[in-house]
Structures are given as C-alpha cells and as structure tokens.
C-alpha positions as CSV (number, residue, x, y, z in Angstrom):
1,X,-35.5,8.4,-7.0
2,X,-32.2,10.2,-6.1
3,X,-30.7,12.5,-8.6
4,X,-27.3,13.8,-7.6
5,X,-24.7,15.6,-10.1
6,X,-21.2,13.8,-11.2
7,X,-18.1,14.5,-13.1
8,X,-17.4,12.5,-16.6
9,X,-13.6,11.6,-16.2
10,X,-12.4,9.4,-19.7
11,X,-9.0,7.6,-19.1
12,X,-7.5,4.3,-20.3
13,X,-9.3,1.4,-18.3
14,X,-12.3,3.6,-19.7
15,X,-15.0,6.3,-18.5
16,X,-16.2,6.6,-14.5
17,X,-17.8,8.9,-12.5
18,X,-17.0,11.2,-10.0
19,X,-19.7,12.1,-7.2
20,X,-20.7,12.5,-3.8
21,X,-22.8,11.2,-1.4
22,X,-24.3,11.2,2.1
23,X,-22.5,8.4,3.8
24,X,-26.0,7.2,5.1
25,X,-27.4,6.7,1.9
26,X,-23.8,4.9,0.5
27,X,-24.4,2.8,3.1
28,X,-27.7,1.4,2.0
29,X,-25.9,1.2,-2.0
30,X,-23.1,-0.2,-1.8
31,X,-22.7,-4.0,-0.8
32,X,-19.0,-5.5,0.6
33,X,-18.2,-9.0,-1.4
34,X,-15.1,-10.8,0.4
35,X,-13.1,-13.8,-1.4
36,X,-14.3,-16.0,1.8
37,X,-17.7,-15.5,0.8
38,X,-17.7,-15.2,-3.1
39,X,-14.6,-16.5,-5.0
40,X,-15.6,-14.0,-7.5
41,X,-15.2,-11.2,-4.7
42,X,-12.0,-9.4,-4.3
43,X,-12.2,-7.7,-0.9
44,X,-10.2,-9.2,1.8
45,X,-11.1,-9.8,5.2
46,X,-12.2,-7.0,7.1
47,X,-9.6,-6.1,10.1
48,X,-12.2,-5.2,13.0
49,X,-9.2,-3.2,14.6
50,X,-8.6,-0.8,11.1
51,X,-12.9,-0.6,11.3
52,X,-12.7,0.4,15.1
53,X,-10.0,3.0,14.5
54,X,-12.3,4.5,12.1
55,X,-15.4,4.5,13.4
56,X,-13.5,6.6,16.4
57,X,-12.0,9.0,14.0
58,X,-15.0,10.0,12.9
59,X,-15.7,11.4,16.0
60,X,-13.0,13.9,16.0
61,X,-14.0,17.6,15.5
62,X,-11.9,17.7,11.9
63,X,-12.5,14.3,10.9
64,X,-12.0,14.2,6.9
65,X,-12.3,11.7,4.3
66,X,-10.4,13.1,0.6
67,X,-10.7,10.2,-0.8
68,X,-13.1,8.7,-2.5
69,X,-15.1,5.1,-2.2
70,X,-14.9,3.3,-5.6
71,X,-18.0,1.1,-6.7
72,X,-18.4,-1.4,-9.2
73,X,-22.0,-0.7,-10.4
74,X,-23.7,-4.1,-10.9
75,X,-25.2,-4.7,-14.5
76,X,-28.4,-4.9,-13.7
77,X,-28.6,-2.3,-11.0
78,X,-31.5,0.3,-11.2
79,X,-29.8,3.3,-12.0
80,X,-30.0,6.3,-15.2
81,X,-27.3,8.6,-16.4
82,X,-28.2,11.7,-18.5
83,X,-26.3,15.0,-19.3
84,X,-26.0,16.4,-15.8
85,X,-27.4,13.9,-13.4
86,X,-27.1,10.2,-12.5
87,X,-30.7,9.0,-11.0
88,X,-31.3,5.6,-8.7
89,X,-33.1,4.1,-5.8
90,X,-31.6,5.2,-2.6
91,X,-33.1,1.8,-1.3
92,X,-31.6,-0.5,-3.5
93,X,-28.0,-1.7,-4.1
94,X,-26.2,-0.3,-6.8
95,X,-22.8,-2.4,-6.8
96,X,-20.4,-3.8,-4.6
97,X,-16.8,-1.3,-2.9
98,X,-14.2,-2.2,-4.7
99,X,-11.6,0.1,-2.4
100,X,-13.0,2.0,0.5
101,X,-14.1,-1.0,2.6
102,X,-12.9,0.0,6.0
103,X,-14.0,3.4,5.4
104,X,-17.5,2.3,4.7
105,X,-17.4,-0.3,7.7
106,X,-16.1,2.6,10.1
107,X,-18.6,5.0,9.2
108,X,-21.7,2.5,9.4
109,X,-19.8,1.4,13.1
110,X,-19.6,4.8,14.0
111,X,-22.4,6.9,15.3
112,X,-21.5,10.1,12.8
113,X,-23.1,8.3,9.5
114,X,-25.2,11.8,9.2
115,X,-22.3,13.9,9.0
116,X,-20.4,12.8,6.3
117,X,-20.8,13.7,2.3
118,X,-18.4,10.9,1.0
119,X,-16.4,11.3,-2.1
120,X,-17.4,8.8,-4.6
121,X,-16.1,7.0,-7.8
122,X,-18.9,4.9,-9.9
123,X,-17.2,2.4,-12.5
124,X,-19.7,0.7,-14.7
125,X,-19.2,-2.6,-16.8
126,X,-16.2,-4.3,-15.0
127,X,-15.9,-8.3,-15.6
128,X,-14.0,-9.7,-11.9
129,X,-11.1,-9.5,-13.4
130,X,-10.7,-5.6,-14.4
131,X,-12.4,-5.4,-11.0
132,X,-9.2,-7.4,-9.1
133,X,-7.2,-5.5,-11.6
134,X,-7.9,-2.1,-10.0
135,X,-8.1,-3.3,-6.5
136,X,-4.7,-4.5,-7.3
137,X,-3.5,-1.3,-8.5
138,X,-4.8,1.2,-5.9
139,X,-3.3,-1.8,-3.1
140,X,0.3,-2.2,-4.9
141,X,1.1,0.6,-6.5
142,X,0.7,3.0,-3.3
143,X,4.1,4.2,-1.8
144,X,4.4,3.9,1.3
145,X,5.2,7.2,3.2
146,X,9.0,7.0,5.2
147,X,7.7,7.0,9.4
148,X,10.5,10.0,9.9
149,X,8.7,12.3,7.4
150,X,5.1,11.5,8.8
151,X,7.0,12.2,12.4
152,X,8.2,15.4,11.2
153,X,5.1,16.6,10.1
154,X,3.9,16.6,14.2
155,X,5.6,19.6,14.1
156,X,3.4,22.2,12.7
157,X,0.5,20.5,14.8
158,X,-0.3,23.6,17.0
159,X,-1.8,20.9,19.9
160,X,-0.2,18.8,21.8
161,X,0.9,15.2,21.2
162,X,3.3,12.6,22.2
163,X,4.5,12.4,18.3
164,X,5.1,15.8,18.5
165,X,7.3,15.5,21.8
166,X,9.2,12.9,20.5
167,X,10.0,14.6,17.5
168,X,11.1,18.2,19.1
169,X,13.5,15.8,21.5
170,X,14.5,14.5,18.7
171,X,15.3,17.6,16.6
172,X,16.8,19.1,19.9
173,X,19.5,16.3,20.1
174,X,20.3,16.6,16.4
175,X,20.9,20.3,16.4
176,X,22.4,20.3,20.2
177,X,26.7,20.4,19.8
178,X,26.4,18.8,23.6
179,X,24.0,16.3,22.1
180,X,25.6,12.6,21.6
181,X,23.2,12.7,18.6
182,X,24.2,15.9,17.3
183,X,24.5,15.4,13.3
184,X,23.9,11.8,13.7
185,X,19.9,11.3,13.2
186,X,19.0,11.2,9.7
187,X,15.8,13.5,10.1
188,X,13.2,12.7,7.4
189,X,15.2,9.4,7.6
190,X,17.8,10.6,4.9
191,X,21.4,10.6,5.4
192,X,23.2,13.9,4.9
193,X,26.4,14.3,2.6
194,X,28.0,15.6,5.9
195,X,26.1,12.5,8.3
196,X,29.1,9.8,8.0
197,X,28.5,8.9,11.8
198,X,24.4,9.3,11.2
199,X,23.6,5.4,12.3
200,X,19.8,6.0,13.6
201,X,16.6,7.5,11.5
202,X,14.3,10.2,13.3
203,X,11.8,7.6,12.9
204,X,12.9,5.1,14.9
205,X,14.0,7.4,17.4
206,X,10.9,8.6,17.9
207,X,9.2,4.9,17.7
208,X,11.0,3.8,20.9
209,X,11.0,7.1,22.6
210,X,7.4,7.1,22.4
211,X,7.7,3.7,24.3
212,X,8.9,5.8,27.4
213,X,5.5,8.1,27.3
214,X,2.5,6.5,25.3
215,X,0.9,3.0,25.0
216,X,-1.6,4.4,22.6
217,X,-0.3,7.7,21.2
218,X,-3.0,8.2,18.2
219,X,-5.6,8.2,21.6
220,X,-3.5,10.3,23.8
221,X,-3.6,12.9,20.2
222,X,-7.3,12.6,19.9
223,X,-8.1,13.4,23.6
224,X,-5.9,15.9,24.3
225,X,-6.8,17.8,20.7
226,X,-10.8,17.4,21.8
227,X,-9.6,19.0,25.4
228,X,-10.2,15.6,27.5
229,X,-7.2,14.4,30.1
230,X,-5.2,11.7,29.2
231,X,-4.2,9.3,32.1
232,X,-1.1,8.6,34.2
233,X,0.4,5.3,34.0
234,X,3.1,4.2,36.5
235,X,4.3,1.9,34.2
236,X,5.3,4.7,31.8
237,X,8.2,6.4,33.5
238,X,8.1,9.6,31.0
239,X,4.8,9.8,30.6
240,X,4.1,12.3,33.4
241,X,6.6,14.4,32.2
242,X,4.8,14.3,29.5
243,X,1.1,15.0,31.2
244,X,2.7,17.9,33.2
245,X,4.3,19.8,29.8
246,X,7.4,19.2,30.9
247,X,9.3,18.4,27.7
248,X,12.5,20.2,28.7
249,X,12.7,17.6,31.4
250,X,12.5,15.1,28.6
251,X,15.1,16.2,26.9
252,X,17.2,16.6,29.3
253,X,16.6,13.0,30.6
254,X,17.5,11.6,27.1
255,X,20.5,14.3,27.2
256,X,21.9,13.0,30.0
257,X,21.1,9.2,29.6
258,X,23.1,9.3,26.3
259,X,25.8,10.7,26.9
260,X,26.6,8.7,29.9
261,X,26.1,5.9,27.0
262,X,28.6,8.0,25.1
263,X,31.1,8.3,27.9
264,X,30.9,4.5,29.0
265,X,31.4,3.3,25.4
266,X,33.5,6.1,23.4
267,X,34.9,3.9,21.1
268,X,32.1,2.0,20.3
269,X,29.4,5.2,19.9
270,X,32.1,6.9,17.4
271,X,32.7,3.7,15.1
272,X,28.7,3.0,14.1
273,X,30.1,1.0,11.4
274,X,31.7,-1.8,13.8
275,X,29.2,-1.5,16.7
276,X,25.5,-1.6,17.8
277,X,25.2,0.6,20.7
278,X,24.1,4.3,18.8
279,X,22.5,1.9,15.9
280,X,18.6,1.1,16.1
281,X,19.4,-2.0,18.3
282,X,21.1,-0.5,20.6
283,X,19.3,2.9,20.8
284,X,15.9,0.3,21.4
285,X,17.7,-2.0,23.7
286,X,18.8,1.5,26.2
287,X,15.4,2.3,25.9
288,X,13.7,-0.8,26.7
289,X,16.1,-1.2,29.7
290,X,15.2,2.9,30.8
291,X,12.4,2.1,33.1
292,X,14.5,-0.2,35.7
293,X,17.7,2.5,35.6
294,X,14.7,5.4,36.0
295,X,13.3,3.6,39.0
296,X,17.1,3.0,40.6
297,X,17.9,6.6,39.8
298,X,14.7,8.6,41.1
299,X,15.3,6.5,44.6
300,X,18.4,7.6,44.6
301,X,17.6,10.9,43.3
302,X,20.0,11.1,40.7
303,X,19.3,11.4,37.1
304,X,22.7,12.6,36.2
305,X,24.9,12.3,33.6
306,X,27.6,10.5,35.6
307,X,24.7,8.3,37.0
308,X,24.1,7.0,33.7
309,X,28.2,7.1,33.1
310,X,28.1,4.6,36.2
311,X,25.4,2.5,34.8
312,X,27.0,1.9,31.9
313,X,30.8,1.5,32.7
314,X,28.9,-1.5,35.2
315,X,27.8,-3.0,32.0
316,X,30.6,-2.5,30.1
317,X,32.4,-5.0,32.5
318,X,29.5,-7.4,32.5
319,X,29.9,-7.9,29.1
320,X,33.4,-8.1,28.6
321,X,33.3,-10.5,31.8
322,X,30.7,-12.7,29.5
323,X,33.2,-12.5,26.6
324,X,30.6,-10.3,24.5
325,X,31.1,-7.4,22.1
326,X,28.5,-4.9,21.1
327,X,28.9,-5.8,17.5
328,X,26.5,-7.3,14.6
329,X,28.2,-10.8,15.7
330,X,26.8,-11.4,19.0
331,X,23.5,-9.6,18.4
332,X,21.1,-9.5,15.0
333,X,18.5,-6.8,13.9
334,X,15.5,-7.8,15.3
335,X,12.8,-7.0,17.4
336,X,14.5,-10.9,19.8
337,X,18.2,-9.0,19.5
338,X,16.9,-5.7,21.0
339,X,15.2,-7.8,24.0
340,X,18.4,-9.8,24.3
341,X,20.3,-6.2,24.6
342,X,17.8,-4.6,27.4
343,X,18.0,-8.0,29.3
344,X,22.2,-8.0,29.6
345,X,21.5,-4.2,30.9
346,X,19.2,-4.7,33.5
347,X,21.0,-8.2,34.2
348,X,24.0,-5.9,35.0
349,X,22.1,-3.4,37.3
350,X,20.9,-6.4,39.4
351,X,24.4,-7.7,39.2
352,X,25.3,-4.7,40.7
353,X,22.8,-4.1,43.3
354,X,23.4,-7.2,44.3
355,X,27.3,-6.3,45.1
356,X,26.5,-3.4,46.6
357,X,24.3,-4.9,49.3
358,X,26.6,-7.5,50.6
C-alpha cells in the first residue's frame, strides 16, 4: 500500500487534493480515456509530435514540470484518505488524466520516468460532465502568451540560442539611429505612444529571421545548452554566422540589406499605412527572397548596402513595368501573399542576370 502526504484545498467546484508523485508510479495509476475510444472520455487525440517533444525535454539537464497532472479518481478505485495521508495500490488504477496527457505520454516515452516527482491534483466524485467542464476550463480559459514577450525573454538566457540571436538583432535595429528599424518594432509586440511609423512586432521579426539560421531552433537550444555541436546547413545562408558567434556579422547583414530596402523604396518604407514593404508581408517576403540575393552577393563579394540599393531599385522597375504597387491591393496577409512577394524579387534578380549576360 502507498501512503504519500497531500494538501486539502476547498474551492467552489468542491474539495481536491494536492500531492506528488514519482512519475513511474503515476504512470501505472492513471489511465488516458480519448472521445474516439469512450464517448464518455474527454481527452482528445494524442499529437505524437507534442509527446515526442516531451519525451526529449525530459532529457535536458533542467528539465521541470510546475504543473501539476489532474486525475479524476474513479468511484470505485481502491484508495483511503485519513488526516495526513492518502493510502492506495501502486498497481492498480486510480482514475483517468483529465489535463496532463501529453505530459504523462512524454514521460512514459521518455527514458527519464525515474527522475521525475510529478506534481499532482486528485479530484474525487466528478459525473463526465463536471469532468468536460474542467478540461474545458483549464483548455479555454488559458491566455495565450504574445510570441514577442516569449522572444524577449531569450535575453536573460546566459547560453546561446538562435531565439536569442534573433532577438539582440532585433533590439539592435530598434535602438540603432542608422537602423531602418529604429523606433519602428513594437518590442513585446506593443506599440509605443511615440511608434507612429512602428508597422512590424519583435515577434514576427524574429519568426522570419530565424528562417535565415534555424530549421529547428528549440533543437539547436537544447544541444548547444547540453554542450553538443549543432550542424551546418548550406541551405541556411545565416546559419554559419550563427555557428561561428558571429552575430555582429548578422546584424550587420540585416543593417545593410534594409536599408538598401529603405533607399530603393523611401516613399513606400516611410508611409506603413499605404504600403507593404516594412509591414510583416513585406519584411517576410525580403526574407524569404534573402538566400538567392546572399548567394548573388557572396560571388560577387559584395554584401553592401548599395548592393542591396541595386537589388532593389531592379525591382522596383519590375514592378512598376508589371503595373504593380506594394500596397494591401495587389497583395493580402497571408502566409500565399508573402510567397507571391519573394517570388516577384527573385523573378527580378533573374530578370536581371539575364540582361546582364547578353
């Protein structure tokens, strides 16, 4: 018989109880009911790619799990409650997870079971409905944390990472008076009373940047803060900027790229309100585009500001050849937009390699 100690905690929906427990012996307890098994059930379908991420977490030197796994004790489970200790069979299932699923399924995946105590909430005498009623709550009542905040809190990471990176490129522009972003990223993805011209959030900033250096950044985190190498990738073309701590070559890159952006389109980078080209769109669209004008300007061994000037005046008169402005009109706000953006650059660098070698 297990005996473990527990915390009495009374509110509305009633009285539950706070423990812990070895995550190998919550893993023999506590049973996972899915809809698609048990219309009664109110789990959904497990995502084997949320499980996987897991079960590699918990291989990470500060692996933590603060919150706890809530169980719905079945009626006629074996288990005793007295003053200071709740006793049952550590063999024998004591009620089905009503939130904590891909927890559980990670840790059971994982090869770590044995060295994790697991937070843990026991609710007793729930019908399916107050069941579904509290999944519901914990599910739809959570508020989703803003991407540029989460980004911003990289920064007191004393490792490494390609978040990180991003984000101090990032800050640098915004703080920079040479900077075409200076004063116009709304860092923690807020608008300032003095940001009029502010068009792009540090989150999605650092979401496409991070295109540039990382296929898998939450990998490239966990490997470099366990010590291990992460990998070069040719396909990357900042990415071994990135591998060599070169950061200030980064930033200069991004420096340099924009403002040739900036000096190309003047009109249409200081009016945000009429045009695309410093909004999310067209931010994405210069970045998805980046690799090709890398390639053209490491052969030619320019990675100038006035390369990227060049560049860009080229487009410019590719699109008002094609009778197109950079404006909400002839391009929308999705992910099909963006693509149609990067494809008019690079269409216009062919264009003009083409010219040039005949």
């Amino acid at each position: 018989m297990k005996k473990i100690k527990y915390l009495k905690i009374e509110q509305p929906i009633g009285t539950f109880y706070l423990t812990s427990l070895e995550a190998s012996i919550l893993a023999k307890i506590a049973i996972i009911e899915r809809r698609n098994e048990n219309p009664n059930a109110i789990q959904r379908e497990a995502s084997s790619t949320r499980i996987k991420e897991i079960a590699k977490y918990c291989g990470e030197a500060d692996a933590t799990f603060p919150t706890p796994i809530i169980i719905a004790v079945d009626e006629n489970a074996n288990i005793r409650i007295d003053e200071n200790f709740i006793y049952f069979e550590e063999n024998e299932i004591l009620g089905d997870v009503i939130d904590g699923q891909h927890r559980l399924e990670g840790l059971k995946t994982s090869n770590f079971l044995s060295k994790f105590q697991m937070p843990v909430v026991l609710m007793f005498d729930l019908y399916p409905s107050q069941k579904a009623y509290v999944f519901s709550i914990i599910n739809s009542k959570q508020t989703r944390v803003n991407m540029s905040l989460i980004y911003d809190l990289f920064a007191l990471s004393e490792k490494r990472s390609p978040y990180k990176t991003c984000h101090e490129t990032a800050r640098a522009l915004n703080i920079d008076k040479n900077s075409p972003f200076y004063n116009r990223l709304k860092m923690l993805g807020k608008k300032k009373e003095d940001q009029e011209s502010a068009s792009l959030s540090q989150g999605t900033f650092i979401k496409y940047l991070l295109e540039l250096i990382s296929k898998n950044p939450d990998e490239d985190t966990r490997k470099i803060k366990n010590g291990n190498k992460i990998e070069s990738d040719k396909n990357l073309v900042l990415r071994q900027y990135f591998i060599d701590d070169q950061d200030n070559v980064i930033f200069k890159i991004i420096l340099n790229l924009f403002n040739g952006v900036k000096d190309a389109f003047e009109t249409e980078w200081n009016n945000p309100n009429e045009y695309i080209i410093s909004k999310a769109i067209g931010f994405g669209a210069i970045i998805k585009a980046y690799p090709v004008i890398h390639i053209l300007g490491v052969a030619n061994n320019k990675l100038t500001q006035e390369f990227f000037k060049n560049i860009f005046i080229n487009f410019k008169k590719s699109l008002k050849a094609k009778g197109i402005e950079l404006n909400s009109s002839s391009f929308g706000s999705n992910e099909q937009a963006r693509t149609k953006l990067a494809n008019l650059i690079i269409d216009s660098i062919k264009e003009m390699n083409w010219r040039n070698n005949t």
